[in-house]
MILUMMAR-160099 format. One record per residue (C-alpha): residue in one letter; x, y, z. Coordinates in steps of 0.2 Angstrom, whole numbers, padded with zeros to 4 digits, always signed. Each point is the difference from the previous one (the first is absolute). Example, Ala and Ser with C-alpha at 12.3 -4.5 7.8 and 13.67 -1.06 7.14 Angstrom:
a+0062-0022+0039s+0006+0017-0003
This chain:
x+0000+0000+0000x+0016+0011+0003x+0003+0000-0018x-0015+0003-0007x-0004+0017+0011x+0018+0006-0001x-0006-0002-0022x-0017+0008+0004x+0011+0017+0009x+0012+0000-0013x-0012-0003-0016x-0018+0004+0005x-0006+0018-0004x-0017-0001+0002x-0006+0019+0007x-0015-0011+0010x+0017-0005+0010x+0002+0017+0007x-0019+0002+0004x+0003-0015+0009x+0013+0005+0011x-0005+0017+0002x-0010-0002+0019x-0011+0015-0003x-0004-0002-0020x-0004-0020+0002x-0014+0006+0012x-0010+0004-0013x+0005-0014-0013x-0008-0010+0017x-0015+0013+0002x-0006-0005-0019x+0007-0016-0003x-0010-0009+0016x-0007+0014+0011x+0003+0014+0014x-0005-0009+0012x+0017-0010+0001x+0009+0014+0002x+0009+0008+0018x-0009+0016+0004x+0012+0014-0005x+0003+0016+0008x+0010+0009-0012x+0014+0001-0012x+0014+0011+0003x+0015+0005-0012x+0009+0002+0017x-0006+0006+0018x+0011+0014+0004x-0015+0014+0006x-0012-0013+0002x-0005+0000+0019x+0000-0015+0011x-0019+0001+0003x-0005-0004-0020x+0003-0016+0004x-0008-0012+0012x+0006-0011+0015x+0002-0015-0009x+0007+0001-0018x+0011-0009-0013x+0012+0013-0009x+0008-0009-0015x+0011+0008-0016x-0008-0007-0018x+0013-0001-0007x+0011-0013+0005x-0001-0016+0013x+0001+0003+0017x+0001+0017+0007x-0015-0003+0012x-0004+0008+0017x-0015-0009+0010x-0004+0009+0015x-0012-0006+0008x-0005-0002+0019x+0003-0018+0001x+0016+0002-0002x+0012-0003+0014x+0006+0017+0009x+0019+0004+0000x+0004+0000-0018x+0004+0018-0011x+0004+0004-0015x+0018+0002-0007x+0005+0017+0003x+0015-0004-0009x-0004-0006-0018x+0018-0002-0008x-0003-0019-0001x-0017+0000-0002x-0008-0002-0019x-0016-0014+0000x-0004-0005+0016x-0014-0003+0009x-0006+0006+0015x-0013-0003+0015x-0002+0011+0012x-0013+0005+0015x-0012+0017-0002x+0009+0008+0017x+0018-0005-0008x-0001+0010-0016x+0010+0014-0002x-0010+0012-0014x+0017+0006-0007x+0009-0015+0001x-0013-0008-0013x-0001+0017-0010x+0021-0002-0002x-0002-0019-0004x-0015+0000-0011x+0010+0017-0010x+0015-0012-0003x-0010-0016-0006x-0007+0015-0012x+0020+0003-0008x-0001-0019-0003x+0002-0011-0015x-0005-0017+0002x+0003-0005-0017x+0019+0000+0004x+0008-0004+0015x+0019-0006+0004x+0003-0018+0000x-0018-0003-0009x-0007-0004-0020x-0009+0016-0006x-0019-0001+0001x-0008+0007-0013x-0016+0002+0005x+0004+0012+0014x+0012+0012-0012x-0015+0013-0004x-0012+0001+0016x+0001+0018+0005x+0001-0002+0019x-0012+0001+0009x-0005-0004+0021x-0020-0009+0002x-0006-0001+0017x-0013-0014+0003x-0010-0008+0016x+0008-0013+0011x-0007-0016-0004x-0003-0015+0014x-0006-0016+0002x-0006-0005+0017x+0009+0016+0006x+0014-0005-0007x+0011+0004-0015x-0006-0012-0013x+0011-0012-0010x+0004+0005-0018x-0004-0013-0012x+0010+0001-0015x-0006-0009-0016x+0012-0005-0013x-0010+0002-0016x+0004-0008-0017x-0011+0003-0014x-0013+0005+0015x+0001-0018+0008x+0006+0001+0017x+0016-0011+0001x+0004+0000+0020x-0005+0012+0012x+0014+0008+0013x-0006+0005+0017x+0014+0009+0011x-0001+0002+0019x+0007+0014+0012x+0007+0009-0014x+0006+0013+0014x+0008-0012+0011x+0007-0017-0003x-0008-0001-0016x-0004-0018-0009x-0008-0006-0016x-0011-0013-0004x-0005-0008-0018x-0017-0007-0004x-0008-0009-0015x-0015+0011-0006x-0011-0015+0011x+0010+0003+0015x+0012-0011+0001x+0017+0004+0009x+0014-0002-0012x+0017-0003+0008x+0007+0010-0010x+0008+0017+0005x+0010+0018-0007x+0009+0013+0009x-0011-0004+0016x+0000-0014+0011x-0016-0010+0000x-0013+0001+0014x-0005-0012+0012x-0016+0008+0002x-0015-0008-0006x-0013+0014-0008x-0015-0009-0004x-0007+0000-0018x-0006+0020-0003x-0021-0001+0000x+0005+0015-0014x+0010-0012-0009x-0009-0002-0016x-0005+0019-0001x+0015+0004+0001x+0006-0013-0014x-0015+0007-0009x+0007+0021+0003x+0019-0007-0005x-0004-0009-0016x-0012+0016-0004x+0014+0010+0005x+0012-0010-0012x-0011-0004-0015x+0012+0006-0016x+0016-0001+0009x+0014-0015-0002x+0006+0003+0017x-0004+0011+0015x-0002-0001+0019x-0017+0003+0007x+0001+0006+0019x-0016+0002+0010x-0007+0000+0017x-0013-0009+0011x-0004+0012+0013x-0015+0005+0010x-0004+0012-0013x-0003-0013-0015x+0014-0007-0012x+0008+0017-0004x+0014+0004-0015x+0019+0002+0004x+0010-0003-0013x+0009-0004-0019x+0015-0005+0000x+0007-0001-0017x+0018-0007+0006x+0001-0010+0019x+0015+0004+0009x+0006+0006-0016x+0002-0014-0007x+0016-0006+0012x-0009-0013+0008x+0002-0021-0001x-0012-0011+0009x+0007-0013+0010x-0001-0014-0007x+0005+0007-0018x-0010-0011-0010x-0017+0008+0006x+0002+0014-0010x+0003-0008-0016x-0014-0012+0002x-0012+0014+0006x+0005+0011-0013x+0003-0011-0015x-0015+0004-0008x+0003+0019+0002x+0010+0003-0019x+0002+0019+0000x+0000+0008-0017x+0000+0019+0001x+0005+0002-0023x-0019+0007+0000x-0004+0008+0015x-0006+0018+0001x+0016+0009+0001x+0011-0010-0007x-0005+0005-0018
């Protein structure tokens, strides 16, 4: 699988590509393609937040840059107290933060969110250039905190081919200790694992599950390849997510012949696609 999305960064140039990775555009690709109401409740979109006062937003809010992965702030109150924002940012380019209401500094996220804003995340040292990011003008979308059972909910991440769902990744305590877990699209546990160590938690089979495979392969219809990621949550199964290149395409699963078998059906061929004319 490696291969084939290192091909589709160098080769694809379909402009759908940057809708997709675009976090505020896609909204309303979702909007039309299978309704509003799967959408986060957004409070705004904001070139950048320097003049905009503290009180615009509410307690409990996601702030998020469209234009590149990561670069996400969730504050939210059932965050454990004690943890601030960096105040020095030097090392600082993607990350993702969690942070309590009575722990959030307004300047310190005005002087982070304004350097995500000087960012590129098309290319970055050490990483393939991803095409799809090159021409989003930057933008910073804040968006409700969603929860499950007053809880962060998981993130299910489809892996689409031709809109058929070919595993479904599930990650855990993505701010501490994080793990990942693979599962067949009938929930089935696959010992299988990549960057993450595998889970020994046991999450039942989601009562959303077919919905959501039903949202992902709507979400995917067109498209050879592309990662669907949504959310069961209190609020009904809600849209996060395209990702047009997982991990950037620097990922092997363990074991290594997973990904060929999963994937051998996927035979990209980008000679006719929009763009590349």
């Amino acid at each position: 699988m490696q291969s084939k999305i290192l091909h589709k960064m160098a080769y694809d140039r379909n402009p759908m590509l940057t809708t997709y990775a675009d976090k505020v555009k896609v909204r309303d690709f979702v909007g039309k393609k299978i309704g509003p109401d799967y959408l986060t409740k957004s409070f705004g979109v904001f070139d950048n937040l320097v003049g905009v006062e503290a009180n615009c937003f509410p307690r409990n809010f996601v702030l998020k840059s469209n234009h590149g992965s990561g670069a996400v702030v969730i504050c939210w109150d059932g965050a454990p107290r004690g943890t601030a924002l960096p105040k020095n940012l030097a090392r600082i380019t993607w990350d993702k933060f969690l942070i309590n209401p009575d722990d959030l500094h307004w300047g310190d996220l005005v002087r982070l969110s304004s350097k995500w804003m000087k960012q590129n995340y098309y290319w970055r040292l050490g990483s393939f250039p991803e095409w799809a990011y090159k021409d989003i003008p930057p933008q910073l979308l804040v968006e409700e905190v969603l929860t499950n059972d007053g809880n962060l909910p998981e993130d299910f991440k489809f892996f689409m081919v031709n809109g058929v769902c070919k595993f479904v990744q599930v990650d855990f305590a993505r701010f501490s200790g994080h793990k990942r877990n693979l599962y067949s699209p009938d929930w089935i546990k696959l010992e299988v694992s990549y960057t993450w160590p595998m889970s020994e938690e046991a999450l039942a089979r989601p009562e959303k599950l077919d919905e959501m495979l039903r949202v992902a392969s709507a979400l995917s219809e067109g498209v050879d390849f592309v990662r669907v990621d949504l959310y069961d949550t209190d609020q009904g199964v809600k849209f996060g997510e395209l990702t047009n290149y997982p991990d950037g395409g620097s990922f092997q699963f363990t074991p290594k012949e997973f990904g060929v078998e999963i994937y051998k059906d996927w035979v990209p061929d980008y000679s006719k696609a929009d763009g590349n004319k």
